[in-house]
C-alpha positions as CSV (number, residue, x, y, z in Angstrom):
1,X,53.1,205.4,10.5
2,X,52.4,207.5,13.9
3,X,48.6,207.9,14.1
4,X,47.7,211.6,13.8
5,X,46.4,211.8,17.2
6,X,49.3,211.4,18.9
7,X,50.9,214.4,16.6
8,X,47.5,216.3,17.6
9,X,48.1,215.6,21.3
10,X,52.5,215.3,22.0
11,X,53.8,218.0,19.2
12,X,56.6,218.3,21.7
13,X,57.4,214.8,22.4
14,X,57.4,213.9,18.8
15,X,60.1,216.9,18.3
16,X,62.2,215.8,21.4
17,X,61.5,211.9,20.1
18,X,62.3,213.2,16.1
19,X,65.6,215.0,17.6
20,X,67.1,211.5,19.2
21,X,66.4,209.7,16.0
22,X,68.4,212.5,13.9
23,X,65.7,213.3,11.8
24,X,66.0,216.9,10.3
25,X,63.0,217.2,8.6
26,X,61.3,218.4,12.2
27,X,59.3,221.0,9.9
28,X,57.3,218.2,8.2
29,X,55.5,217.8,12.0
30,X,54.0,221.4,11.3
31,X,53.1,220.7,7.9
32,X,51.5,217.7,8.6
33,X,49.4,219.7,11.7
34,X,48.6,222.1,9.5
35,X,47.4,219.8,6.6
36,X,45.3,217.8,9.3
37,X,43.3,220.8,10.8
38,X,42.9,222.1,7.1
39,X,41.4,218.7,5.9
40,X,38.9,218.7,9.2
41,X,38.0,221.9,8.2
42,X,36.9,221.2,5.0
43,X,35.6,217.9,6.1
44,X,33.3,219.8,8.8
45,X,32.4,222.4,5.5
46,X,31.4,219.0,3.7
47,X,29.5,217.4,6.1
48,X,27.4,220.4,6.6
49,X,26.9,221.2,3.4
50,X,25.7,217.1,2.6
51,X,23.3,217.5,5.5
52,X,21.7,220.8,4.4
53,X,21.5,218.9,1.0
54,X,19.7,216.1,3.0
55,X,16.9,218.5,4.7
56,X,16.4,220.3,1.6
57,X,15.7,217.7,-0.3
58,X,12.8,216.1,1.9
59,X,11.5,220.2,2.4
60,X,11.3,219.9,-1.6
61,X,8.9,217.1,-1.4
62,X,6.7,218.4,1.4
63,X,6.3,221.9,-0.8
64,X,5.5,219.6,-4.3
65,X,2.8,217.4,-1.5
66,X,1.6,221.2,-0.4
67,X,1.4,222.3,-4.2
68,X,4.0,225.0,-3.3
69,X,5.8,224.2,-6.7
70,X,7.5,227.8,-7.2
71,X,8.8,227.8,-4.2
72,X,10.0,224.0,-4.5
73,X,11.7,224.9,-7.7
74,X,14.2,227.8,-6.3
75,X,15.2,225.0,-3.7
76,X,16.0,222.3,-6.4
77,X,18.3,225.5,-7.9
78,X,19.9,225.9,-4.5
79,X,20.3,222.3,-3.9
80,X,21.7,221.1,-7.6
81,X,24.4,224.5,-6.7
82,X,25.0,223.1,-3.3
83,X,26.0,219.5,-4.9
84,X,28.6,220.9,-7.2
85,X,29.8,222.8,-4.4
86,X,29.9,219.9,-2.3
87,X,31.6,217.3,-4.7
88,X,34.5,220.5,-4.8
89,X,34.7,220.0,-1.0
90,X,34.8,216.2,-1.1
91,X,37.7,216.6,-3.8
92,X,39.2,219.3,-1.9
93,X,39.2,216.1,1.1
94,X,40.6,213.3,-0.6
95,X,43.4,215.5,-2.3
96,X,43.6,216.8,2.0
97,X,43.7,213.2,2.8
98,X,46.4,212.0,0.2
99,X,49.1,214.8,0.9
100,X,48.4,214.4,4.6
101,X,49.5,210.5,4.3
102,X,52.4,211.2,2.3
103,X,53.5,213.7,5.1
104,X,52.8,211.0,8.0
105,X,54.9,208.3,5.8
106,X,57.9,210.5,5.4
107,X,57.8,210.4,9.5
108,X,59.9,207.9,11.6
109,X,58.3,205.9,14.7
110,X,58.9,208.1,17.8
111,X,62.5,206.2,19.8
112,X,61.3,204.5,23.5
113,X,62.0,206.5,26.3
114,X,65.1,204.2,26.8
115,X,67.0,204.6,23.6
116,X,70.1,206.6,24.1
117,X,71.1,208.9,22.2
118,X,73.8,208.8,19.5
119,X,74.6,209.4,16.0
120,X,76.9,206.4,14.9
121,X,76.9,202.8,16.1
122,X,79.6,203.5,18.6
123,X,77.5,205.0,20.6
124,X,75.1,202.1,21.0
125,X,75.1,200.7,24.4
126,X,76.2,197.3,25.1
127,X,73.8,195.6,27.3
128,X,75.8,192.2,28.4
129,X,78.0,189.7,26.7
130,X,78.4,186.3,26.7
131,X,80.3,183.2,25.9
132,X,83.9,183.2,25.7
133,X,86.3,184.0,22.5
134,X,88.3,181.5,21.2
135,X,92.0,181.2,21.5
136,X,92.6,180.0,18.0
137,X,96.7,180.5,17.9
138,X,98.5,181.9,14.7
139,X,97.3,179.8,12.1
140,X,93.9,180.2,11.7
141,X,91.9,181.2,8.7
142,X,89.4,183.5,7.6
143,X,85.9,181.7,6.6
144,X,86.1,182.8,2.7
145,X,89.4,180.4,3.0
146,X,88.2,177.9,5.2
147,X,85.3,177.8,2.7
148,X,87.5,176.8,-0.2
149,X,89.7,174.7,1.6
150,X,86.8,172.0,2.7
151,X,85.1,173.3,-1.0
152,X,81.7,174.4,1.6
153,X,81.0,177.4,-0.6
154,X,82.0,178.8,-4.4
155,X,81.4,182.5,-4.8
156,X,83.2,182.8,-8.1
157,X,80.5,180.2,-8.8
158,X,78.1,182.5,-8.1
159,X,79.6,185.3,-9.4
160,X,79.6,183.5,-12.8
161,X,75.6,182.7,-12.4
162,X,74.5,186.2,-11.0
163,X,77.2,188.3,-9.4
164,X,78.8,189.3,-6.3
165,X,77.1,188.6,-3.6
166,X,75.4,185.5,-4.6
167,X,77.2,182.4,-3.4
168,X,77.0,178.6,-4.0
169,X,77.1,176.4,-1.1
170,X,78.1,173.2,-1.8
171,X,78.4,169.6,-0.5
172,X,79.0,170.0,2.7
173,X,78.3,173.7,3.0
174,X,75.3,173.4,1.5
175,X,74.5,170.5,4.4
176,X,75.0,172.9,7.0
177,X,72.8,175.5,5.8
178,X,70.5,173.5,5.9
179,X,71.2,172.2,9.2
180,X,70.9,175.7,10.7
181,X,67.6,176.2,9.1
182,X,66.2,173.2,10.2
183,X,67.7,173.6,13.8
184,X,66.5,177.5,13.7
185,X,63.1,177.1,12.9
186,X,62.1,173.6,15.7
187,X,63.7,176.3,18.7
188,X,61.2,178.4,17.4
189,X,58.4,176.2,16.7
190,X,59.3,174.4,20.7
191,X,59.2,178.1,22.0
192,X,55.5,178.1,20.5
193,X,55.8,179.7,17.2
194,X,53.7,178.6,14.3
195,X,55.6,178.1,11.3
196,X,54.8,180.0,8.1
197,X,56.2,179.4,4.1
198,X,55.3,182.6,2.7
199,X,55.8,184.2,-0.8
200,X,59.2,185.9,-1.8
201,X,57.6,188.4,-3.6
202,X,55.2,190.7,-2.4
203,X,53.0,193.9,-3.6
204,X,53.7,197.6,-3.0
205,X,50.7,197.3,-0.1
206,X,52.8,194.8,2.1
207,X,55.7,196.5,1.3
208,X,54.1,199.8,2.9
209,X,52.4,197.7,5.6
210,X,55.9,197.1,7.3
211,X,57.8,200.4,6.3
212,X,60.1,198.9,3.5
213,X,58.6,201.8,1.5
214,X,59.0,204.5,0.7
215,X,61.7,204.7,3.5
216,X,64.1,201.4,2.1
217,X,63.2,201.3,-1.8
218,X,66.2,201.7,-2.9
219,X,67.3,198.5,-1.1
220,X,64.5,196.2,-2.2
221,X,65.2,194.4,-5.7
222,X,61.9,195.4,-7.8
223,X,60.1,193.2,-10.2
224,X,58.9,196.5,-12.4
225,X,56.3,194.6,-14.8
226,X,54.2,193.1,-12.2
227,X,55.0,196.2,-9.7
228,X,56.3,193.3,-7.1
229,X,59.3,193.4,-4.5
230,X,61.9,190.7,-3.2
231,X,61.8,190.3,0.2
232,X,64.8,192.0,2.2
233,X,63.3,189.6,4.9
234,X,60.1,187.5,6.3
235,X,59.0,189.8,8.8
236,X,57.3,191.9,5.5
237,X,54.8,189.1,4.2
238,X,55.0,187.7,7.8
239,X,53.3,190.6,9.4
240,X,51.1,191.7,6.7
241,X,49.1,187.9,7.2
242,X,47.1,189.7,9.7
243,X,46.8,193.2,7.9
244,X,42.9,194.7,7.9
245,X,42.2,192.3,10.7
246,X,40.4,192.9,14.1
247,X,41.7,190.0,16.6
248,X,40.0,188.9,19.9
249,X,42.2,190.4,22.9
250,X,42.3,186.7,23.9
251,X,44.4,185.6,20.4
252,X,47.1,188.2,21.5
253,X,49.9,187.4,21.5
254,X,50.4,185.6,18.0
255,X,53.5,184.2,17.1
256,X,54.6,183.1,13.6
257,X,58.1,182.5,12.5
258,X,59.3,181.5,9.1
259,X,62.7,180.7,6.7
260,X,63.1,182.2,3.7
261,X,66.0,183.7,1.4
262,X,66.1,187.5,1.8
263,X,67.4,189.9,-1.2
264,X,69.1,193.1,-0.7
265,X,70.6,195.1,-2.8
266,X,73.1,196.8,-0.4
267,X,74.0,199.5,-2.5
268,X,77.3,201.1,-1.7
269,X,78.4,198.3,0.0
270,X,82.6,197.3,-0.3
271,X,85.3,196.5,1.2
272,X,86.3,194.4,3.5
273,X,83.0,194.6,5.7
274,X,82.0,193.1,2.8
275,X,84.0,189.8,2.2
276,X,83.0,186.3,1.7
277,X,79.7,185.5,3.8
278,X,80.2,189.4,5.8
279,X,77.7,191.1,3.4
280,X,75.5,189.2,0.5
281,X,73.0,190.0,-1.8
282,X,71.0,186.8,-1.0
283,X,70.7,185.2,1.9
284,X,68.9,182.9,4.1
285,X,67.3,183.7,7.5
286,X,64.7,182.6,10.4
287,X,62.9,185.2,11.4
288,X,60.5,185.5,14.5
289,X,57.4,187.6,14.7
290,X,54.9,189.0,17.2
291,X,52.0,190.7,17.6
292,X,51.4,191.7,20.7
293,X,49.0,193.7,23.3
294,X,50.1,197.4,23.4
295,X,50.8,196.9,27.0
296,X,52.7,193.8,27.2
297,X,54.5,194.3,24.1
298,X,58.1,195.7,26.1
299,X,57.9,192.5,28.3
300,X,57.4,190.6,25.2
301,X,60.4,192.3,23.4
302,X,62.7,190.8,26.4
303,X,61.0,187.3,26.3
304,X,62.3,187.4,22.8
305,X,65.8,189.5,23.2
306,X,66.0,186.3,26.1
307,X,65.2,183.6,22.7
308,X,67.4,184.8,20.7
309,X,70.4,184.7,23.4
310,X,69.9,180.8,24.2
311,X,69.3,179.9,20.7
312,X,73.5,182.0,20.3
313,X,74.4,180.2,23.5
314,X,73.2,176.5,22.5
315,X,75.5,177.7,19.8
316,X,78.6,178.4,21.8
317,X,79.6,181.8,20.6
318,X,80.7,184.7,22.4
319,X,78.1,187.3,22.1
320,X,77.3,191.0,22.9
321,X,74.0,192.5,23.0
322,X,73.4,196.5,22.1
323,X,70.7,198.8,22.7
324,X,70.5,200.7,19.8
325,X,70.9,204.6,19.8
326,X,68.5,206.9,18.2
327,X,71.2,207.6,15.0
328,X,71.6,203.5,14.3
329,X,68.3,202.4,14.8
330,X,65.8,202.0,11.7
331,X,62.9,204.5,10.4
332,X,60.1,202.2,11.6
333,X,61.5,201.1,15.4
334,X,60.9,201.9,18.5
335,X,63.4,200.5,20.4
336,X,66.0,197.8,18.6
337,X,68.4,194.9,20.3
338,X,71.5,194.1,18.1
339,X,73.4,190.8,18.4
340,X,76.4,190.6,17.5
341,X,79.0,187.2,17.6
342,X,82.9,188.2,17.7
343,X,84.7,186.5,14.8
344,X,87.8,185.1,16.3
345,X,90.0,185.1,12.6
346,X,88.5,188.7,11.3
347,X,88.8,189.7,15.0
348,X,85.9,192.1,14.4
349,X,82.2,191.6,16.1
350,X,79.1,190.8,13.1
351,X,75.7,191.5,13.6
352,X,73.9,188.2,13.2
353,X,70.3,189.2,14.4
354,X,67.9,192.5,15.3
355,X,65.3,192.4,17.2
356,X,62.8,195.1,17.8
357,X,59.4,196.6,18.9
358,X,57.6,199.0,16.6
359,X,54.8,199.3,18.9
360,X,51.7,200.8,16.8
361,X,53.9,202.3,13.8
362,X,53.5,198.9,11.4
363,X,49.9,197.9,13.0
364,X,48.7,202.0,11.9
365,X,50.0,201.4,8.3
366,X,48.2,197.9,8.2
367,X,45.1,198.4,10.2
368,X,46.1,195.4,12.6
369,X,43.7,196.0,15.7
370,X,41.9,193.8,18.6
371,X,39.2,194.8,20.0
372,X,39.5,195.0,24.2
373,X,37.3,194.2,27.1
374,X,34.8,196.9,26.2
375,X,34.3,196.4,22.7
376,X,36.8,199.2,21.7
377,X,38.7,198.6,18.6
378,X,42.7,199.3,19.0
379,X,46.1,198.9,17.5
380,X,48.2,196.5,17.9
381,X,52.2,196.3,18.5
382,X,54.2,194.4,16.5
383,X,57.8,192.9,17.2
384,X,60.4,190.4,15.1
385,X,63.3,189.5,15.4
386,X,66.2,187.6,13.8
387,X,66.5,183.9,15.0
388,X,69.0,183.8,13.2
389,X,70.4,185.2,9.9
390,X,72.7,182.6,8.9
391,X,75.9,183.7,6.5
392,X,77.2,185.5,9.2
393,X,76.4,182.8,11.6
394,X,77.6,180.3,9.3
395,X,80.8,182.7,9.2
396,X,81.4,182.8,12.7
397,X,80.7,178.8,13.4
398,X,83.5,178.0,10.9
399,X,85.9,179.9,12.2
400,X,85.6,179.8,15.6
401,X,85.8,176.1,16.0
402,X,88.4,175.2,13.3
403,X,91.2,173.0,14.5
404,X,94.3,171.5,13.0
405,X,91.8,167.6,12.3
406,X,88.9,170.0,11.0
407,X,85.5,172.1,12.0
408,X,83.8,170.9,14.9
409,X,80.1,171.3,14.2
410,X,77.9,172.4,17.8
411,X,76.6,169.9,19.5
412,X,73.2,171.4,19.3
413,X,73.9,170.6,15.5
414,X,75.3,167.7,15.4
415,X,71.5,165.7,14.8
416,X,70.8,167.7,12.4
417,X,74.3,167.9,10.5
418,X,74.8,164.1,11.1
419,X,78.6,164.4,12.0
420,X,80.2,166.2,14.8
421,X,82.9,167.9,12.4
422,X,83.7,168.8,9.1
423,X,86.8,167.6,7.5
């Protein structure tokens, strides 16, 4: 959620900022102006009002001490109508305040200077590549059948136990997963990250705290009973750990990262873009997060753009990293890097991690603040990143290294997969 001040103070910039993001509702940044100098007014009115209540009140006693009882009297009358007029005005304030945080929750986070602009994602802007593609000759296979040929993963299985989108991974499938996980989370923890196991399910406050609502409900599966949400991904109980707290400046940066399965409900989704491990409905993923000092937050956002491309490289994929234009990048970021590995079989390029800064936008909505050299309390900005999501990984790692014996496995892998290829 911007913080009203900076709507107050750059009107213009958040248009111009609002225009490369695509947003149409520009008309919602006059509302919510006009709803904020509305709701001081009437918080000015109040605050009067309670202190004119205040003064009146210690007059009555001096007149009751002074025996000036009539007169004390008409001021009790003035003072009980000044109270009803004053709980009207504090009524008028909190419905002021409510309406004015829908309006600011509707709003996107305001695009860095150095998004480009664009509409679809071919107009994000590739920022380098690496690795080299595979020559794999005429014979090679797609994951879904290399999957059922070494019997690594069953999605009629799943189908049969919850649906599309659900997959089993078995025997040695199952061993890999793992083996990414595993592998995933000690780069992270060697890079300094603290590992986290958080809850899958969280309340509508976390939810909010990171922007999943009201902007992604749709895509979140809801437990309706208990008013609790799957996770689409660990950055939302991640970040909220440190919501309604003040940190030391010295604490900054802090740096959690965490597995878990991630639910999404993809509606819409089909297709090809969509086949075997391309598109699930549960998944698993490592996920990095960061919250950092507002003005070292863009070098942090390359220190961990520069992690995640190792981690790909250890893994010997051919890789392209995108700066994100305004049209393709979420509601709640400020500036996003897309990785994407080039399937060698599908001969199509997969997005297999996102990592981004939302600057103040997530800490606003949580109340995450420090306090800085002077005592002054301030927000915070707060990055994550994939590191990695694995199906499409997974995906990739299979079919870019089969041969005619079997699938060689990474050798960054290899410890904690205990064989140097599948077969």
């Amino acid at each position: 959620m911007l913080p009203i001040q900076l709507l107050r103070q750059n009107k213009e910039l958040i248009l111009e900022g609002l225009k490369k993001k695509n947003f149409k509702e520009t008309e919602l940044v006059d509302r919510i102006l006009e709803l904020d100098e509305r709701r001081r007014h009437v918080q000015a009115e109040s605050d009067n009002l309670a202190a004119s209540i205040n003064s009146a009140s210690k007059s009555i006693g001096q007149m009751m001490a002074k025996g000036q009882k009539e007169e004390a009297e008409q001021l009790k009358a003035q003072v009980s109508a000044n109270k009803e007029q004053s709980k009207s005005l504090l009524e008028q304030v909190d419905a002021l305040d409510a309406e004015l945080k829908d309006s600011l929750l509707r709003l996107p986070n305001m695009p860095h200077s150095s998004v480009p602009a664009g509409k679809t994602p071919e107009e994000n802007e590739v920022v380098r590549m690496g690795g080299t593609n595979p020559n794999l000759g005429a014979n090679n296979l797609p994951h879904w059948e290399l999957t059922a040929k070494y019997k690594l993963i069953d999605f009629e299985l799943g189908n049969k136990i919850t649906g599309s989108g659900f997959p089993v991974y078995t025997g040695q499938g199952a061993k890999l997963q793992r083996a990414l996980i595993s592998y995933f989370l000690n780069y992270n923890i060697d890079a300094g990250y603290t590992e986290y196991c958080p809850p899958y399910m969280v309340n509508e406050a976390t939810a909010y705290g990171t922007g999943q609502l009201p902007d992604k409900e749709g895509q979140m599966y809801h437990v309706t009973e208990d008013k609790f949400y799957l996770i689409p991904t660990a950055e939302v109980p991640v970040t909220n750990i440190y919501r309604d707290t003040i940190l030391t400046e010295q604490e900054l940066p802090v740096k959690m990262t965490a597995y878990t399965p991630c639910f999404r409900r993809e509606a819409g989704s089909y297709g090809k873009d969509v086949r075997g491990l391309n598109r699930l409905h549960q998944f698993d993923k490592v996920e990095v997060v960061q919250i950092a000092h507002p003005d070292k937050s863009y070098d942090t956002l390359e220190e961990m753009v520069a992690h995640v491309e190792k981690l790909i490289q250890s893994l010997g994929l051919h890789y392209r990293i995108l700066r994100l234009c305004g049209g393709d990048m979420s509601f709640t970021s400020a500036l996003t890097y897309d990785f994407e590995i080039y399937s060698a079989a599908q001969e199509r390029w997969l997005e297999v991690s996102s990592v981004s800064n939302f600057e103040v936008f997530q800490a606003n909505r949580m109340k995450i603040r420090y306090k800085d050299g002077s005592g002054k309390t301030q927000l915070v900005h707060t990055l994550n990143g994939s590191s990695l999501a694995l199906p499409r990984i997974m995906a990739c790692l299979l079919e870019n290294n089969q041969t005619a014996e079997g699938i060689n496995i990474p050798e960054a892998l290899q410890p904690y997969f205990g064989k140097k290829q599948i077969n």
